[in-house]
C-alpha positions in Angstrom: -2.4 -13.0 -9.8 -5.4 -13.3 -7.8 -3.7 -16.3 -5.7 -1.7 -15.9 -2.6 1.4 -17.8 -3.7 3.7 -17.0 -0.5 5.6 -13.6 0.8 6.8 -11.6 -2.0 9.0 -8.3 -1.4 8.9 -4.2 -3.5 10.9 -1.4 -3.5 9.4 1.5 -2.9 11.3 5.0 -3.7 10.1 8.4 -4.1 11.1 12.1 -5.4 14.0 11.3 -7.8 12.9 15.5 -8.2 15.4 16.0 -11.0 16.3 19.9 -10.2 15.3 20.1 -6.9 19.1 19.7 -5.4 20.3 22.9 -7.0 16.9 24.8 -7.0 16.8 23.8 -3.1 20.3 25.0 -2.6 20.3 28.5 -4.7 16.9 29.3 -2.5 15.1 30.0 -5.9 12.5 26.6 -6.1 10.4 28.2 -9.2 13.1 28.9 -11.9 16.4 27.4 -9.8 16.1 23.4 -11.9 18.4 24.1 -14.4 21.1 21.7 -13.5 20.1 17.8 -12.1 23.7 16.0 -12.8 23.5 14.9 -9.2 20.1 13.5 -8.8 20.7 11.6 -12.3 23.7 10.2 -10.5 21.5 9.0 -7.5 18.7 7.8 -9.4 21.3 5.8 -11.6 22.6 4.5 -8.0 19.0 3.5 -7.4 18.6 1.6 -10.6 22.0 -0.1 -10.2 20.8 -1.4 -6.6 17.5 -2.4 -7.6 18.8 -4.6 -10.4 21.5 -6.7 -7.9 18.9 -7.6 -5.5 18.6 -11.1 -5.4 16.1 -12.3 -5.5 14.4 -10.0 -7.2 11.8 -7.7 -6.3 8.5 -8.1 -7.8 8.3 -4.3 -9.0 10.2 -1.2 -8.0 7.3 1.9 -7.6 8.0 5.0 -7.2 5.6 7.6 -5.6 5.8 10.7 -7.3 7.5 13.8 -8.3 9.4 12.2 -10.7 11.3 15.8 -11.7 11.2 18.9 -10.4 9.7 20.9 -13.3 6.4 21.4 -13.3 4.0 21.8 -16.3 5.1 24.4 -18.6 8.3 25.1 -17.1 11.6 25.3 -18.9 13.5 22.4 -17.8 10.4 19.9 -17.5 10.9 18.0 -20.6 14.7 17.9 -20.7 14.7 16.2 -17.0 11.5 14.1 -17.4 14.1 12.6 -20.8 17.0 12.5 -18.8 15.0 10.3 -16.0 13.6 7.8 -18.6 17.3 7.5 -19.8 17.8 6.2 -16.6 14.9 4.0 -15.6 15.3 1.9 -18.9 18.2 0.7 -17.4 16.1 -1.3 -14.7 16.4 -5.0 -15.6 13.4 -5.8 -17.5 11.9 -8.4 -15.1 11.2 -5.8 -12.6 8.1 -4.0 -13.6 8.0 -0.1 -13.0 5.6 1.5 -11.2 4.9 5.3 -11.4 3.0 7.5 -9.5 1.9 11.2 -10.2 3.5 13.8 -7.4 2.5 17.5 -7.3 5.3 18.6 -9.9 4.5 15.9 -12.1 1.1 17.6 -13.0 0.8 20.5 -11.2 -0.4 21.7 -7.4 -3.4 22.5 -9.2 -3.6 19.7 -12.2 -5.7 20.3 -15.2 -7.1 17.8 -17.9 -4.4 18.9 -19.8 -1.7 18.6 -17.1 -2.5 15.1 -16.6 -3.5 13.8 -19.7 0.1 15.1 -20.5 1.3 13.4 -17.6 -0.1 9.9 -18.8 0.9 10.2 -22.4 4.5 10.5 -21.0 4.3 7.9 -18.2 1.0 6.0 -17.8 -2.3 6.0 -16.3 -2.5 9.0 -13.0 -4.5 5.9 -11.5 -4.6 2.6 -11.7 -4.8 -1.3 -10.0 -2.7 -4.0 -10.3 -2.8 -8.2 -8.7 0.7 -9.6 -7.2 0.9 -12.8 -5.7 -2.8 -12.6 -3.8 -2.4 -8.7 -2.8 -4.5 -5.7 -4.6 -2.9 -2.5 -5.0 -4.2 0.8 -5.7 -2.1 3.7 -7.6 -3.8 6.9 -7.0 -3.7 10.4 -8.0 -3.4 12.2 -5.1 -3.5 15.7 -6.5 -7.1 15.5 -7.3 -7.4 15.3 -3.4 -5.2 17.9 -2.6 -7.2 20.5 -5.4 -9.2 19.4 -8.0 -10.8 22.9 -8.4 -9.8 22.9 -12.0 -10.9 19.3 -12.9 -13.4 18.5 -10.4 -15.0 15.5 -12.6 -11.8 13.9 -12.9 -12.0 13.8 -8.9 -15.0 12.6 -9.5 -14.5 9.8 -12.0 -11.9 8.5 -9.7 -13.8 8.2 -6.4 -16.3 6.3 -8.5 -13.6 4.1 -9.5 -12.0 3.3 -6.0 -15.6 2.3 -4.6 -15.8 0.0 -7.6 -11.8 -1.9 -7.0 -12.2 -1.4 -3.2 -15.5 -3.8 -3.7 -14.1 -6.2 -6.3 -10.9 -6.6 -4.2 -13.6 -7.6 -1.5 -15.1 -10.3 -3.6 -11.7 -11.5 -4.7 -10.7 -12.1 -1.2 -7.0 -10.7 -0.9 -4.8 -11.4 1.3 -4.1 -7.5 1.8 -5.1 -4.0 0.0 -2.1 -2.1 -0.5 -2.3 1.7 -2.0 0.5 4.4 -3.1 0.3 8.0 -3.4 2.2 10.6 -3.7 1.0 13.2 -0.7 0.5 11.7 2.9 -2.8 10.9 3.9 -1.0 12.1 7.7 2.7 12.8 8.6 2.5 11.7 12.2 -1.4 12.0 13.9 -4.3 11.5 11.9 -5.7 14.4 13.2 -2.8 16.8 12.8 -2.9 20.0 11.2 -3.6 20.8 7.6 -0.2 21.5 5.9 1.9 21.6 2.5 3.6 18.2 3.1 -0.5 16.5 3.9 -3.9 16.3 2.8 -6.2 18.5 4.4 -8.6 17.0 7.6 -11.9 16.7 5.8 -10.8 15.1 2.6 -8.4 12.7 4.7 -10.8 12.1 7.3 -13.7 10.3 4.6 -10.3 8.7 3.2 -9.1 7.1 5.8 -12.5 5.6 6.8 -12.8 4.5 3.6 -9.6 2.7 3.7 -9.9 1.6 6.9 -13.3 0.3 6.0 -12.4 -1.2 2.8 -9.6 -3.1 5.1 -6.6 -1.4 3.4 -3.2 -2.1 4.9 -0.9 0.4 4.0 -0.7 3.7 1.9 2.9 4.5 1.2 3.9 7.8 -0.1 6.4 10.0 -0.8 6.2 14.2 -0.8 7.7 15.0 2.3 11.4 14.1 1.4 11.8 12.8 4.9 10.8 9.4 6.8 7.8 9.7 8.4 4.2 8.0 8.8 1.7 6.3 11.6 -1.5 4.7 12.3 -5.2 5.6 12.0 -7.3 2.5 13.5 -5.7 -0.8 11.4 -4.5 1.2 8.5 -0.6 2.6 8.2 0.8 5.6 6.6 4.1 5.1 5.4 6.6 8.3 4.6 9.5 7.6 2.7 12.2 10.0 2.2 13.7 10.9 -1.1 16.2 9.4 -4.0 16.6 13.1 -4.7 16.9 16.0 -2.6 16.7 15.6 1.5 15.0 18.0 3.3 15.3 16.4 6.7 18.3 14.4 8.3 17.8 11.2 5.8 19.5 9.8 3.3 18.7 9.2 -0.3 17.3 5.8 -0.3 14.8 3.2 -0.6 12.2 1.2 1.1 12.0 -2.8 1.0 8.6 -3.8 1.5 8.2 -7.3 2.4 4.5 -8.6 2.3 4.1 -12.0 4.1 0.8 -13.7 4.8 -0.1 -11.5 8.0 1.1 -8.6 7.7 3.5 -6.1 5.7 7.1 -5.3 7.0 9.1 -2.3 6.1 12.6 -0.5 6.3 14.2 1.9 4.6 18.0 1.4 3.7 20.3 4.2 2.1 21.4 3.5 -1.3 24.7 2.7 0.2 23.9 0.5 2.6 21.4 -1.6 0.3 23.7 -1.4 -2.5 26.9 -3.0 -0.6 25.2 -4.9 1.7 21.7 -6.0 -0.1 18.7 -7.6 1.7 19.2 -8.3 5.0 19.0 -11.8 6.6 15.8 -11.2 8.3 14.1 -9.9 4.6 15.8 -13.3 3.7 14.1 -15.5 6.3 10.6 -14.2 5.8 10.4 -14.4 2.5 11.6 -18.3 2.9 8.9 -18.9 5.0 6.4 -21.1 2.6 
């Protein structure tokens, strides 16, 4: 879908974290995950909305830390079932898109931690066309430590240079990318922290994407709504289907792409499940 065929809208979601809720609550995050009933309940609420939307979206992604588990833990395999029992409920004309979070392969991911990962949900990395606009899935982990698997780091560097230059040729209308960990929370120069990548890996990212003319990295992580600016390029924070650590609801982010630019809001499953897309979403993506 290299042509530009008029605005288009996504869903973006993040942290469905099955196990998180009652590991978060009980104050025990490494062996607490034994019990997800509620977050299958919101992540079937997310499904549920995304299917009534009309029109549709073009895809539904979601950035990352699909359960709570991580490699080798107890729970892991039980909740990463119990979450594909509910995502095949997502009407099958909206393509899926996953992303790899830090419990998904690890804080410090292995070969084996993520060729696990993409035997069980699909490439760590990957590019896809829609309507005119390149987007980039990446694996942010390799970023955050790649100690253990520094070619794989590698290898995927290599590859970005390569889509960021063919996306280039192809003249899109805009370069979108997703990730699980921000690139920032707030201040491109803020302080290293759990919830971001640290300043001198960010710093050659950012220029990169800025170069490269990339619009938007949305993410997930930091199970709040966050996000800013560095030059031309916006980070986007979403907050959680799952657990909240912050004052935000479990919800969702409609992403409407329109010719100059790339509008976003995030609705609580609620809200966008009774009320739907709103009449502004409406109006812009009538606008041929």
């Amino acid at each position: 879908e290299y042509q530009w065929k008029g605005p288009f809208y996504f869903i973006q979601g993040a942290d469905p974290q099955f196990g998180l809720m009652k590991a978060w609550t009980h104050g025990d995050t490494e062996n607490g995950d034994d019990e997800w009933g509620e977050e299958i309940k919101l992540a079937q609420q997310a499904v549920q909305v995304v299917n009534k939307l009309n029109p549709k979206p073009k895809f539904f992604v979601l950035c990352g830390d699909l359960v709570h588990g991580v490699p080798g833990t107890r729970w892991k395999k039980n909740q990463e079932q119990d979450l594909k029992d509910v995502l095949k409920n997502t009407d099958q004309d909206i393509p899926l898109v996953l992303v790899s979070g830090n419990h998904d392969i690890g804080n410090t991911p292995t070969r084996e931690t993520i060729d696990d990962y993409c035997k069980n949900w699909g490439d760590d990395y990957f590019s896809f066309w829609v309507g005119g606009v390149f987007f980039v899935v990446l694996n942010s982990q390799l970023y955050f430590d790649c100690s253990k698997c520094p070619e794989l780091r590698q290898a995927q560097d290599a590859w970005l240079d390569e889509q960021l230059a063919a996306a280039a040729k192809q003249k899109c209308k805009h370069i979108i990318v997703f990730q699980h960990i921000p690139l920032f929370l707030s201040k491109p120069d803020e302080d290293d922290d759990y919830f971001n990548l640290n300043k001198s890996v960010r710093q050659e990212i950012m220029e990169k994407f800025h170069k490269a003319g990339v619009k938007a990295v949305f993410s997930g992580h930091y199970h709040r709504n966050a996000g800013g600016f560095y030059k031309g390029l916006e980070m986007v924070v979403s907050s959680a289907i799952g657990c909240q650590l912050g004052q935000d609801t479990h919800g969702l982010r409609v992403v409407v792409v329109t010719e100059e630019k790339v509008v976003h809001k995030y609705y609580s499953l609620t809200e966008l499940g009774s009320h739907g897309l709103e009449k502004e979403v409406l109006d812009m993506l009538a606008e041929q």
